[in-house]
BAVEX-678564 format. One line per 4 residues: number of its first residue (from 0); their letters; for each residue x, y, z of N, C-alpha, C, O. Coordinates in steps of 0.02 Angstrom, whole numbers, padded with zeros to 5 digits. Each point is the difference from the previous one (the first is absolute). Layout:
NUM> A> X:Y:Z:X:Y:Z:X:Y:Z:X:Y:Z; ...
END
This chain:
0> XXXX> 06372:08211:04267:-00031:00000:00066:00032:00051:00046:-00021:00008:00057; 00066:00023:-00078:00041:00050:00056:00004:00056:-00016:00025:00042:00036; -00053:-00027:-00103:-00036:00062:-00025:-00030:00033:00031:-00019:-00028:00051; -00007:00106:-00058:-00072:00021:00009:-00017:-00017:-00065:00019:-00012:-00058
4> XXXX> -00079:00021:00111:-00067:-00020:-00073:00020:00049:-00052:00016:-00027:-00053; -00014:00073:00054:00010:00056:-00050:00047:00021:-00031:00004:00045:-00042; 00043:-00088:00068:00078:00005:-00048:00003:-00090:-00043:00045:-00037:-00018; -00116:00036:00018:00007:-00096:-00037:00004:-00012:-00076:-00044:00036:-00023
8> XXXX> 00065:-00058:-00012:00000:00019:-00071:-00045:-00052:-00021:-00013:-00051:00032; -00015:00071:-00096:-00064:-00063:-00007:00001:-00061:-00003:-00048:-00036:00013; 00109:00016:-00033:00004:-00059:00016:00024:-00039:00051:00013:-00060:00000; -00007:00122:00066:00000:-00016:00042:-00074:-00012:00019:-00012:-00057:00020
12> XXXX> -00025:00088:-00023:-00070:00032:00008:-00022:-00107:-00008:-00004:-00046:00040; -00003:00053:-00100:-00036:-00076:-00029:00043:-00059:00044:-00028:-00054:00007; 00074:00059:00013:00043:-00058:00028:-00030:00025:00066:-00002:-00056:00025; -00018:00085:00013:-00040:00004:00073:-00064:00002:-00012:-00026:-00006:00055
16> XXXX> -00005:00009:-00085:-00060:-00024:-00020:-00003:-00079:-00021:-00059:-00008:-00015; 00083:-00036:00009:00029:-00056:-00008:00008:-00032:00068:-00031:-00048:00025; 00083:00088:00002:00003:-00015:00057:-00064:-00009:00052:-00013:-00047:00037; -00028:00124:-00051:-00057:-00006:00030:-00039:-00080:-00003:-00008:-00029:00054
20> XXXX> -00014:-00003:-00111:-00029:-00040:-00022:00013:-00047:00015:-00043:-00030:00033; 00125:-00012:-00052:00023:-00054:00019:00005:00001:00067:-00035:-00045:00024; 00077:00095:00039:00032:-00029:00063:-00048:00082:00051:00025:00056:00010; -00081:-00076:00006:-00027:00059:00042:00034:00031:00055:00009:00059:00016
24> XXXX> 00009:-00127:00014:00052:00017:00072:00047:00047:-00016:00013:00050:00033; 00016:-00069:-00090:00065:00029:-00001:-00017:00083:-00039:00043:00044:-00005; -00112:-00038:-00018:-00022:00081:-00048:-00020:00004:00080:00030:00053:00009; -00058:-00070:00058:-00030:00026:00032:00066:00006:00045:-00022:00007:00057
28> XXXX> 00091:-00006:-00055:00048:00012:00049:00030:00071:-00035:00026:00049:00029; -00037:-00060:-00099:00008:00063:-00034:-00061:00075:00018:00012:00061:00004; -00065:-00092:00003:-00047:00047:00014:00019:00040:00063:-00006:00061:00004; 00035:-00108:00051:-00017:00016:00072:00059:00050:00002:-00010:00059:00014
32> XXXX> 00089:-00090:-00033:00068:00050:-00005:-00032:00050:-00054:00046:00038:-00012; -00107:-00016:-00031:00001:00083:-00018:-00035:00020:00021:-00015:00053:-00028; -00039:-00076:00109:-00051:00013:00035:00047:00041:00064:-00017:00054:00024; 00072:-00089:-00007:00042:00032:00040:00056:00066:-00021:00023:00051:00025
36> XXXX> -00021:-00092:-00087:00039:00096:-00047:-00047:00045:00000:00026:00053:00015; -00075:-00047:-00024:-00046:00043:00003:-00021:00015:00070:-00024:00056:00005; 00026:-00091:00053:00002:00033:00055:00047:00055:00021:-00016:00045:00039; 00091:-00055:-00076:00058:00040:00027:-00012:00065:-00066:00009:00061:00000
40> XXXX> -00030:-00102:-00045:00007:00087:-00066:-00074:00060:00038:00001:00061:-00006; -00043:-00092:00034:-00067:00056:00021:00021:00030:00066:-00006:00060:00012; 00031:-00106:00032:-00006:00034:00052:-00021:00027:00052:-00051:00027:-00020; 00055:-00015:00074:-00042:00047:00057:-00065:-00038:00019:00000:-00057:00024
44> XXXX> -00055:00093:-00036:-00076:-00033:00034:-00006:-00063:-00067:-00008:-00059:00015; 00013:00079:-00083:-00027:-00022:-00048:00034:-00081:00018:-00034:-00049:00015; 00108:00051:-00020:00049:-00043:00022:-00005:-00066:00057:00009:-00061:-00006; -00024:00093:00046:-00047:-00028:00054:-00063:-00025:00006:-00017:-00034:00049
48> XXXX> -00027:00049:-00102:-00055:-00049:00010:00011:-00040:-00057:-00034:-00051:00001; 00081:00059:-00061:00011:-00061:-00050:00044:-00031:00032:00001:-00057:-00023; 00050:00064:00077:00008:-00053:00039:-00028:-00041:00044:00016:-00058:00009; -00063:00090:00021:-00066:-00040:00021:-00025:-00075:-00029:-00003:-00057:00023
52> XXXX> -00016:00097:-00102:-00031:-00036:-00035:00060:-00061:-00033:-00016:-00052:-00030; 00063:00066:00040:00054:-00050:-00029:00028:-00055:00049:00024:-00055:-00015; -00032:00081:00074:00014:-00042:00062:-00046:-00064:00001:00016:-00059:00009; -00089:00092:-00021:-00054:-00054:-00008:00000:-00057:-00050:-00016:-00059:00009
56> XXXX> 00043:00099:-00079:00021:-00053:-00054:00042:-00037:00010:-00001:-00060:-00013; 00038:00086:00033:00069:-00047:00038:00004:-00036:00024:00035:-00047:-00017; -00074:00051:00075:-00013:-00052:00070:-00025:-00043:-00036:00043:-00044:-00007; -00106:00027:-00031:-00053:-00046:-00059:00042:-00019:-00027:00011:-00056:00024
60> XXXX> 00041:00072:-00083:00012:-00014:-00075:00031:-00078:00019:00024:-00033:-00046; -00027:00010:00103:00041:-00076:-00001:00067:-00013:-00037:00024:-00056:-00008; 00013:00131:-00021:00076:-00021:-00008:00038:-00006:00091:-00009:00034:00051; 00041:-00079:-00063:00028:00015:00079:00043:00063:00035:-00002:00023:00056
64> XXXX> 00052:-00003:-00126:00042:00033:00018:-00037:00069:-00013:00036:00046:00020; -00090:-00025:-00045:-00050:00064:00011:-00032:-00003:00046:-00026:00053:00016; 00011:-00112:00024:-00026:-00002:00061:00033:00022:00060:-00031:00047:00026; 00086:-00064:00007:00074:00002:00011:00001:00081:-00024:-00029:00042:00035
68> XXXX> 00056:-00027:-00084:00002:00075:-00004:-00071:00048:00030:00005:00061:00005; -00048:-00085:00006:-00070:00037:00011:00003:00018:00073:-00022:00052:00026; 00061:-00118:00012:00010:-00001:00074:00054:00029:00026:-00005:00025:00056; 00068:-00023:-00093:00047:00064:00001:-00018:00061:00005:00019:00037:00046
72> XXXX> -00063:-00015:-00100:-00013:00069:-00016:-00069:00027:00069:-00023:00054:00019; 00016:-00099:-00009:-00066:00005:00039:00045:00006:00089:-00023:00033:00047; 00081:-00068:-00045:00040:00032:00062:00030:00052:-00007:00011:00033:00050; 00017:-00003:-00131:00025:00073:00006:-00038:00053:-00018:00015:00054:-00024
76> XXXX> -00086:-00090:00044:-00048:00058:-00028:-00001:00094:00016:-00016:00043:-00041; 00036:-00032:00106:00001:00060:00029:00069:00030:-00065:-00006:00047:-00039; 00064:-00090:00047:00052:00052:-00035:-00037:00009:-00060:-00023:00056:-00013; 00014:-00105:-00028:-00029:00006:-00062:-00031:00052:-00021:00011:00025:-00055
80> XXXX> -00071:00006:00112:-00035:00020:-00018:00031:00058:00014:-00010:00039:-00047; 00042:-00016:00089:00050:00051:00010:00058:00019:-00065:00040:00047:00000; -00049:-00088:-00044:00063:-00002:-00073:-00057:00035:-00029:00007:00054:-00029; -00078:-00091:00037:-00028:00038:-00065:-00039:00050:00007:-00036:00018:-00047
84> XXXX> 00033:00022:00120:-00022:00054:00009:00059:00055:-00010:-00017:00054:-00024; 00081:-00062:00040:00059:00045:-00032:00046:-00017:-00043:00055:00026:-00007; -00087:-00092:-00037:00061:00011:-00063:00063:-00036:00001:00031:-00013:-00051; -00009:-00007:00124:00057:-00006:00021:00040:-00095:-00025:-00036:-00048:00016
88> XXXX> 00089:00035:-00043:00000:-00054:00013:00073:00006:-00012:00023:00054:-00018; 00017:-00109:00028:00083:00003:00011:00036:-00017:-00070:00046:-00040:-00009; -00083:00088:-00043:00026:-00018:-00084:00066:00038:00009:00055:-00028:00001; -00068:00115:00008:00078:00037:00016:00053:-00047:00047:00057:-00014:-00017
92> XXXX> -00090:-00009:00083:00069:-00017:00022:00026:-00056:-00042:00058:00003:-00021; -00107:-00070:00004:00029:-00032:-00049:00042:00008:-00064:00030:-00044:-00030; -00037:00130:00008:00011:00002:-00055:00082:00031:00015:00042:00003:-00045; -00035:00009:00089:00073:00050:00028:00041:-00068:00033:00060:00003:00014
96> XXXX> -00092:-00051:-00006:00038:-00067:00036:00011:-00017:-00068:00052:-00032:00007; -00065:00030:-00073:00016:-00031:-00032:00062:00029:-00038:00050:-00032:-00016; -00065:00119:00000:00048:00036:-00010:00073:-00004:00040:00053:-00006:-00032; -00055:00011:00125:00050:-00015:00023:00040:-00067:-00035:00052:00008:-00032
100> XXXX> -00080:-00066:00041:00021:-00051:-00017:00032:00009:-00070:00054:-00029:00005; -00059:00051:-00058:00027:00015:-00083:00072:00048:00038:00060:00000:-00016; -00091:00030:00062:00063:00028:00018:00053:-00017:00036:00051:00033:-00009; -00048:-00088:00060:00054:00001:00032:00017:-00076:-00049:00039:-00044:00018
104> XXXX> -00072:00044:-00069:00041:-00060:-00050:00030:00018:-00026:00053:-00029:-00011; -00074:00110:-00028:00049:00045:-00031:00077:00006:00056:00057:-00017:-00016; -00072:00038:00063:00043:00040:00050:00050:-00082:00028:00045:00001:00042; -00059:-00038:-00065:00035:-00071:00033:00076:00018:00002:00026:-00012:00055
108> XXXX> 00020:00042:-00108:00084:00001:-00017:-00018:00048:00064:00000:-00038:00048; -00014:00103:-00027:00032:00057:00044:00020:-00024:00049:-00024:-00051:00026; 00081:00090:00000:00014:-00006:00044:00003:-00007:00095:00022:-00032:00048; -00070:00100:-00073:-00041:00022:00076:-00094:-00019:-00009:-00034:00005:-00051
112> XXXX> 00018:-00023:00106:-00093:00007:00016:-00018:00080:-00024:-00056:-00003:-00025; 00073:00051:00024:00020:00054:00011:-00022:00028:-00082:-00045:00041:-00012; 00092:-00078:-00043:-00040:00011:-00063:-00061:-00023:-00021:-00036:00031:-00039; 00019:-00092:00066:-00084:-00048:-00007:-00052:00092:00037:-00049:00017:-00033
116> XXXX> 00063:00016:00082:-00031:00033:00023:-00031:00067:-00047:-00053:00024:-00018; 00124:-00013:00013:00014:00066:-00053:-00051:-00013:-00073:-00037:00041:-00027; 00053:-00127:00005:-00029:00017:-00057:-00088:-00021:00012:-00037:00004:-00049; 00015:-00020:00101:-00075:-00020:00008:-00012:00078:00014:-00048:00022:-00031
120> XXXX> 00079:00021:00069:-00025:00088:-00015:00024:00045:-00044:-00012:00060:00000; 00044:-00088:-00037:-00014:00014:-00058:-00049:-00020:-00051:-00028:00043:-00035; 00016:-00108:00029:-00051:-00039:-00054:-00070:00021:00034:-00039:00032:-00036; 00021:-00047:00103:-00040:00000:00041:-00022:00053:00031:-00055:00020:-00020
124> XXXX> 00088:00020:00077:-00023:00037:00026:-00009:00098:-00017:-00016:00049:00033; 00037:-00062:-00099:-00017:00073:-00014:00044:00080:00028:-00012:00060:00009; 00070:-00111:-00003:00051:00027:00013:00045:00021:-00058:00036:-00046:-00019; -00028:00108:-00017:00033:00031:-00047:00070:00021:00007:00011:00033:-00050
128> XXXX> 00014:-00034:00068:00101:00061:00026:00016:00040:-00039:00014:-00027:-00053; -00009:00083:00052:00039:00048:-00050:00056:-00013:-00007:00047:00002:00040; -00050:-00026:-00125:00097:-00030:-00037:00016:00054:00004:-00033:00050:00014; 00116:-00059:-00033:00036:00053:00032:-00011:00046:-00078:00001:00061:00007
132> XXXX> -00010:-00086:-00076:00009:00044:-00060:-00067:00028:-00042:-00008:00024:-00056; -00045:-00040:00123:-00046:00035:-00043:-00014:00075:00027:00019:00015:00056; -00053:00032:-00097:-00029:00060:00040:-00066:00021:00034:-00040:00038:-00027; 00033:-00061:00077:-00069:00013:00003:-00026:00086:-00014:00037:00048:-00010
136> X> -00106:-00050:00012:-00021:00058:-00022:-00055:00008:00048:-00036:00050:-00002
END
């Protein structure tokens, strides 16, 4: 269930089809979370009116907590739609908060704040120093 569809192996395939059959609610909570992945993979205008159309399913589908999410998304509708007209969403900064963090676990023995800095511009910021034994050319 936390798959994409397209990375499912067949017997994943037949065990959600199963699913489909026996527990609908629960193939139709699956439907709605790849109704909303597919809002963020298209994007822009396209993005925006399959969110439209997902808001509506949402509001209907009588799960509560997709209901509840329908009315969230429906108060951050302006940013939203602002993410998916430029692309934008906070994966980099999340992804450099996570890097810092590996790092000042690394950096825990030093002595000074001073090395935690040094080595996040180093790992991080794309900061190189010329060692003292190489030659540049």
């Amino acid at each position: 269930m936390w798959k994409n569809p397209e990375n499912l192996t067949d017997h994943q395939r037949h065990k959600l089809a199963w699913i489909a059959k026996t527990d609908p609610r629960l193939y139709r909570a699956y439907l709605l979370k790849e109704g909303l992945r597919h809002v963020f993979a298209v994007g822009g205008q396209a993005g925006k009116e399959a969110l439209q159309r997902w808001l509506s399913w949402a509001t209907r589908c009588r799960i509560p907590e997709f209901v509840k999410l329908a009315r969230t998304i429906r108060f951050e509708l302006a940013t939203i739609h602002s993410s998916l007209d430029h692309g934008l969403s906070n994966a980099l900064i999340e992804s450099t908060n996570t890097k810092i963090r590996l790092l000042t676990r690394l950096a825990f023995g030093f002595k000074h704040p001073h090395a935690l800095i040094f080595l996040a511009l180093l790992a991080l910021g794309g900061y190189r120093p010329e060692l003292p034994d190489r030659i540049h050319t």
